[in-house]
C-alpha positions in Angstrom: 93.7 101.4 35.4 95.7 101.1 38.2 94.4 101.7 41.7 96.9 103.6 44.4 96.5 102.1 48.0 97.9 103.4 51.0 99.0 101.4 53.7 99.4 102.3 57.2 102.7 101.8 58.9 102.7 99.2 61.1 103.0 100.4 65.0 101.5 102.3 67.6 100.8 105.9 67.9 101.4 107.9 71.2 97.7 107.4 72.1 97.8 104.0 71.8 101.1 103.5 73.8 99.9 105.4 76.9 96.2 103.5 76.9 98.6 100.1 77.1 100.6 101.8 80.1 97.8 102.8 81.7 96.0 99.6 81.5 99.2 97.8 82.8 99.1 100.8 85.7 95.7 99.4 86.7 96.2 95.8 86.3 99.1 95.9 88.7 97.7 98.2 91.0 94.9 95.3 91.5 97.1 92.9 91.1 99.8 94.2 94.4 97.2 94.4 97.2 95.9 90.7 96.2 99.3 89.7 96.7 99.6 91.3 99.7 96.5 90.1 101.0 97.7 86.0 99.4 101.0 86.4 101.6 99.7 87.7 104.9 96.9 84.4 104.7 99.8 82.2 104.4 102.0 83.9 107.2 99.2 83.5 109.0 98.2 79.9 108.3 101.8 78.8 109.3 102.0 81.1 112.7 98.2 79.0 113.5 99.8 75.9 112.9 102.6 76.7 115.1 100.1 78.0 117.4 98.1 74.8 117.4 101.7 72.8 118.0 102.5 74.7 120.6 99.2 73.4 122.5 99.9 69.6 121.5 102.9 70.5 123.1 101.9 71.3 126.5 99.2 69.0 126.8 101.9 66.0 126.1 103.7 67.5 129.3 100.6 67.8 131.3 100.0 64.1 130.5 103.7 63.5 132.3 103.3 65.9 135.1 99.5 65.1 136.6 98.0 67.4 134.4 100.5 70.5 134.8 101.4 72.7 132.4 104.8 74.1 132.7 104.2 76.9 134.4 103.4 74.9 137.6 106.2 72.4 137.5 109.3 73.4 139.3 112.3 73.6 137.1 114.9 71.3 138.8 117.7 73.3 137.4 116.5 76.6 139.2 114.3 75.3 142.1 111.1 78.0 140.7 108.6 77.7 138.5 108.6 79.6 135.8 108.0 83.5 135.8 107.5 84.0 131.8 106.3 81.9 128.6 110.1 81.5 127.7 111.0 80.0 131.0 107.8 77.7 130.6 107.8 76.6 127.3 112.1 75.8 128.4 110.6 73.0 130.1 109.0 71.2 127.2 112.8 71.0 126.1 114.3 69.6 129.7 111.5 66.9 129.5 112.2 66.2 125.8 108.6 67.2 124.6 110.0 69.4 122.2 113.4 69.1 119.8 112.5 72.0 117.2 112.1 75.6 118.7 110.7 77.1 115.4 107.2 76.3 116.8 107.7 79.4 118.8 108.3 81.6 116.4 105.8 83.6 113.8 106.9 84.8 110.4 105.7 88.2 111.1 106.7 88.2 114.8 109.5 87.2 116.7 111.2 83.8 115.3 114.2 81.7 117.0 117.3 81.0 115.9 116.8 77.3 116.0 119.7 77.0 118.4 118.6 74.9 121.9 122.0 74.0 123.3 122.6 70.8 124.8 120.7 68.7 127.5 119.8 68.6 130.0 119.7 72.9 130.5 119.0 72.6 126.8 120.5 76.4 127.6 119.9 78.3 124.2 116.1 77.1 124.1 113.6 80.0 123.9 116.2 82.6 124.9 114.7 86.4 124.9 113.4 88.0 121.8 113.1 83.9 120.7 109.6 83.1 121.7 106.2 84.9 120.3 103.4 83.8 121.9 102.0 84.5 125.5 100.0 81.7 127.7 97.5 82.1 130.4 99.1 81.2 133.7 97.8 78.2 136.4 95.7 76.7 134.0 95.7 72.9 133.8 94.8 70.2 130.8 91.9 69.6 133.1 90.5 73.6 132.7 87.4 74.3 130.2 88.2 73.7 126.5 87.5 76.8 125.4 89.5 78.8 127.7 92.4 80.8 125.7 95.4 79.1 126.1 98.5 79.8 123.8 98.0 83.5 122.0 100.2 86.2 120.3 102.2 88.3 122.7 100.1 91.1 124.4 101.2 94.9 124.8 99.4 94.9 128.3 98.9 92.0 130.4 95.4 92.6 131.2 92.3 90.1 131.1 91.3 90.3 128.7 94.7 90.8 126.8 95.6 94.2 125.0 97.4 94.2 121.7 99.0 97.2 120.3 97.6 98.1 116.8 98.9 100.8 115.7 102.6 99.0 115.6 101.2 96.2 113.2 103.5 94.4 111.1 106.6 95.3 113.0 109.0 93.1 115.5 107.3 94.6 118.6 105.8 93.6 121.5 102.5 93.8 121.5 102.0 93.7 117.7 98.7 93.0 115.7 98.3 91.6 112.2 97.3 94.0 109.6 94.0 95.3 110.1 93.6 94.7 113.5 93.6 90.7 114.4 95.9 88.1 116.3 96.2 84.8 117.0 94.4 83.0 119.9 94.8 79.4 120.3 92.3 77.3 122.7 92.6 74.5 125.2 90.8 72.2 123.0 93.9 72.7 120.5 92.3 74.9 117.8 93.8 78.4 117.2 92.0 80.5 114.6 92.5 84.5 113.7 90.5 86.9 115.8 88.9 90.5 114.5 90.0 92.7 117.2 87.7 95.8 118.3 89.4 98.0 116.4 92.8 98.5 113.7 95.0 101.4 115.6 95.9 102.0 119.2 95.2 99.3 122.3 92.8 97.1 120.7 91.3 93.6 122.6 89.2 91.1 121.5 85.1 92.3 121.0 82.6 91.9 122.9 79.5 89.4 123.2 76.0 89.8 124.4 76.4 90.3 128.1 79.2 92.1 128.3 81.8 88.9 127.9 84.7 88.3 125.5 86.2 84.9 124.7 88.7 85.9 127.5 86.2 86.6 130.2 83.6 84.1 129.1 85.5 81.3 129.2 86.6 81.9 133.1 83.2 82.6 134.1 84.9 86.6 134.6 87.8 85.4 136.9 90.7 87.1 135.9 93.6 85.1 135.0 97.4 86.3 135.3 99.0 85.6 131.6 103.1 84.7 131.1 104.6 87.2 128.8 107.8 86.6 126.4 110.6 87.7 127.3 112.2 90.6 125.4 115.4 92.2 126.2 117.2 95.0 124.8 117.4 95.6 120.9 114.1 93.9 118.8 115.7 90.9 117.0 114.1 89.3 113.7 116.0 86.0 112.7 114.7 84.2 109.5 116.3 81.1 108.5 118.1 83.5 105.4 118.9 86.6 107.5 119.0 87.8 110.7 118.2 91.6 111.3 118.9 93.6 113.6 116.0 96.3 114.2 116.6 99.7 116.5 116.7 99.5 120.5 113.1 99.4 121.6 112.2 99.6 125.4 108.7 99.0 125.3 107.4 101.6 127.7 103.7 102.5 127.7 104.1 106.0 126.5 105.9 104.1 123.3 102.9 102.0 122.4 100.6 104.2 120.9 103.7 105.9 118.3 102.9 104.1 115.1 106.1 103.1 112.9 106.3 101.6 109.6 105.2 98.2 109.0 108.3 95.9 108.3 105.7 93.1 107.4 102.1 92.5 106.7 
């Protein structure tokens, strides 16, 4: 007696297709913020470590100038001392502390374009739009350890500093990491990334029992005058691959609370 089978055709019915896009829809939804979240850790890692040799950096120049930072020294090539971070960190350059001025830059932040002209003006060195972080002003290698020293540039220079939020991720001044933190390096040469008290608008850092920040705590509640970077004109971001230009920007105070589009995590 012979027996009829019936085979089903090999394949996949319409059912069957869509549950295998959908479950690819899921698995790379997961999968996009993780990657998100791997590559803002490792932009971060690398502006720290800048942060970090930024610090070495002055404290070898305080150890040639009586325990000066730069911003005390007079620059013999203009007879002041320096009146922003740019100008200040332009004299770890004259005194050949510094050869490389990529340590100035952040990967989400302003970044140089490696050119430093020759010595001694060293003229191209930290030029506007070149340098990211700010530094507390009169300071010496002498001060308390724990007293911010090196930090990411500050929409208001206030004490304790004021960072922008709501502009995170962009080539601004004043911008905050993603979620609400920056970058705050410490005499003692550590640098580590700080929650701020909130994730839009003018955000600074929390505070502690007693009414005391990191800022303000480490000063005993003296205020402290900060040197800003120096930004001119158009917003530039220059990557070793491509420099962009962004839109004119002048960063007035009525500007800093417009959030734009994030450019970068």
């Amino acid at each position: 007696m012979k027996t009829n089978t019936h085979r089903r055709d090999v394949g996949f019915t319409l059912i069957e297709l869509l549950v295998v896009i959908t479950i690819i829809a899921i698995l790379a939804g997961l999968a996009i913020p993780a990657s998100q979240a791997v590559l803002k850790m490792a932009r971060q890692n690398q502006a720290s470590n800048n942060c970090r040799q930024v610090i070495t950096a002055l404290k070898q120049f305080a150890a040639k100038n009586q325990s000066q930072y730069p911003d005390s020294v007079l620059n013999p090539l203009t007879g002041g001392t320096p009146k922003n971070a740019n100008e200040a960190f332009h004299l770890l350059f004259q005194q050949h502390v510094v050869t490389d001025e990529r340590i100035f830059g952040c990967p989400s932040g302003y970044y140089p374009d490696t050119m430093i002209g020759k010595s001694p003006a060293f003229e191209r060195a930290v030029t506007a739009n070149e340098n990211h972080w700010a530094m507390t002003a009169d300071l010496t290698d002498t001060s308390a350890s724990n007293v911010p020293l090196v930090f990411e540039n500050p929409a208001a220079a206030a004490w304790p500093p004021q960072w922008n939020a709501s502009v995170a991720g962009q080539i601004r001044p004043g911008r905050t990491w993603t979620g609400g933190q920056v970058i705050i390096g410490r005499q003692d040469g550590s640098a580590e990334v700080v929650d701020l008290n909130g994730s839009t608008g003018l955000v600074t850092v929390p505070q502690k029992a007693g009414g005391m920040n990191i800022f303000t705590q480490a000063t005993d509640g003296q205020t402290q005058a900060i040197l800003m970077p120096l930004v001119k004109g158009g917003v530039t971001m220059t990557t070793k691959e491509n420099p962009i230009e962004l839109p004119e920007i002048q960063p007035k105070p009525e500007d800093l609370l417009k959030p734009r589009t994030p450019i970068e995590n």
